[in-house]
C-alpha positions, -999 to +999 in steps of 0.1 A: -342+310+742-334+303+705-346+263+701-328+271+668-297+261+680-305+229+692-291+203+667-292+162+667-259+148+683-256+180+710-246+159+739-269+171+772-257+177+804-277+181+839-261+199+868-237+180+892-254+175+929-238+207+940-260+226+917-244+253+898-211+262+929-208+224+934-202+195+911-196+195+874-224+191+852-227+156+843-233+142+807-264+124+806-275+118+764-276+129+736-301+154+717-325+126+686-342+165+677-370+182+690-408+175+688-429+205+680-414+238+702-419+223+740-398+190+740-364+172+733-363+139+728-329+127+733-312+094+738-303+087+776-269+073+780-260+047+811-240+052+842-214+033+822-220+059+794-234+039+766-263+048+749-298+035+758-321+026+731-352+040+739-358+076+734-367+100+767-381+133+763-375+170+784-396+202+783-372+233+761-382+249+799-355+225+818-329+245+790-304+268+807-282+272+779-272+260+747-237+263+728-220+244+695-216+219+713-235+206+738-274+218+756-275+226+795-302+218+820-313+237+847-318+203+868-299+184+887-292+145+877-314+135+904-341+163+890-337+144+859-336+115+866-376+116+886-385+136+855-380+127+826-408+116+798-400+081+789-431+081+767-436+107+732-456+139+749-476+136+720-489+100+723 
Protein backbone atom coordinates (compact mmCIF):
# COMPACT_ATOMS: atom_id res chain seq x y z
CA UNK A 1 0.00 0.00 0.00
CA UNK A 2 1.14 3.59 -0.74
CA UNK A 3 1.00 5.32 3.00
CA UNK A 4 1.65 8.28 0.64
CA UNK A 5 -1.73 8.89 0.24
CA UNK A 6 -2.78 9.14 3.58
CA UNK A 7 -3.31 12.91 4.36
CA UNK A 8 -4.56 14.77 7.78
CA UNK A 9 -8.42 15.38 7.62
CA UNK A 10 -9.10 11.85 5.54
CA UNK A 11 -12.06 10.84 7.50
CA UNK A 12 -11.66 6.80 8.47
CA UNK A 13 -14.18 4.35 8.25
CA UNK A 14 -14.38 0.61 9.79
CA UNK A 15 -16.61 -2.00 8.25
CA UNK A 16 -20.34 -2.14 9.18
CA UNK A 17 -21.24 -5.52 11.38
CA UNK A 18 -22.11 -7.28 8.24
CA UNK A 19 -18.51 -7.14 7.23
CA UNK A 20 -17.82 -6.28 3.65
CA UNK A 21 -21.86 -8.01 2.09
CA UNK A 22 -23.50 -6.53 5.15
CA UNK A 23 -23.67 -3.02 6.68
CA UNK A 24 -22.15 0.12 5.43
CA UNK A 25 -18.92 1.05 6.62
CA UNK A 26 -19.26 3.33 9.37
CA UNK A 27 -17.34 6.62 9.99
CA UNK A 28 -15.43 6.51 12.96
CA UNK A 29 -12.52 9.70 12.96
CA UNK A 30 -10.55 11.43 11.41
CA UNK A 31 -6.85 10.84 10.16
CA UNK A 32 -4.15 13.76 12.85
CA UNK A 33 -1.06 12.02 10.27
CA UNK A 34 0.98 9.17 10.62
CA UNK A 35 3.85 8.28 13.07
CA UNK A 36 6.80 6.72 11.46
CA UNK A 37 5.51 4.02 8.55
CA UNK A 38 3.39 1.44 11.07
CA UNK A 39 0.69 3.75 12.68
CA UNK A 40 -2.12 6.39 12.28
CA UNK A 41 -3.01 8.36 14.78
CA UNK A 42 -6.31 9.85 14.11
CA UNK A 43 -8.95 11.58 16.20
CA UNK A 44 -11.93 9.21 17.30
CA UNK A 45 -15.18 10.76 16.77
CA UNK A 46 -18.40 9.78 19.24
CA UNK A 47 -21.53 7.81 18.57
CA UNK A 48 -23.02 11.31 18.38
CA UNK A 49 -20.28 12.08 15.79
CA UNK A 50 -18.29 14.79 17.43
CA UNK A 51 -14.85 14.65 17.76
CA UNK A 52 -12.95 13.26 20.82
CA UNK A 53 -10.01 15.03 22.04
CA UNK A 54 -7.62 12.60 22.68
CA UNK A 55 -5.74 11.08 19.91
CA UNK A 56 -5.98 7.00 19.20
CA UNK A 57 -3.73 5.23 17.10
CA UNK A 58 -4.07 2.04 14.31
CA UNK A 59 -1.43 -0.13 12.70
CA UNK A 60 -1.14 1.05 8.36
CA UNK A 61 -1.84 -3.15 8.53
CA UNK A 62 -5.74 -2.57 9.64
CA UNK A 63 -5.63 -0.34 5.90
CA UNK A 64 -7.79 -1.83 3.21
CA UNK A 65 -7.86 0.97 1.00
CA UNK A 66 -7.36 4.47 0.67
CA UNK A 67 -8.99 7.11 -1.82
CA UNK A 68 -9.02 11.30 -1.96
CA UNK A 69 -11.18 11.16 0.39
CA UNK A 70 -11.47 9.07 3.00
CA UNK A 71 -9.00 5.63 4.48
CA UNK A 72 -10.73 2.12 4.84
CA UNK A 73 -10.21 -0.53 7.55
CA UNK A 74 -10.27 -3.96 7.20
CA UNK A 75 -12.00 -4.25 10.80
CA UNK A 76 -15.20 -4.19 11.85
CA UNK A 77 -16.41 -1.28 14.48
CA UNK A 78 -16.47 -3.77 17.09
CA UNK A 79 -12.73 -4.89 15.82
CA UNK A 80 -11.97 -1.39 16.35
CA UNK A 81 -13.34 -0.55 18.86
CA UNK A 82 -11.26 -3.69 21.40
CA UNK A 83 -8.17 -2.44 19.37
CA UNK A 84 -7.33 0.50 19.13
CA UNK A 85 -4.00 2.19 20.73
CA UNK A 86 -5.27 4.90 23.00
CA UNK A 87 -1.65 5.56 24.01
CA UNK A 88 1.50 6.96 21.25
CA UNK A 89 3.12 3.36 20.01
CA UNK A 90 6.18 5.10 20.55
CA UNK A 91 5.89 6.07 24.25
Amino acid sequence: MDISKIKENLAVYAEGRGGLDGASDVHIGNVDGLEGDQYVKFTKHSKQGAPQSEPSWFPVSWIRAVDESAVFLNKNIDEVTSELMDQSPGA
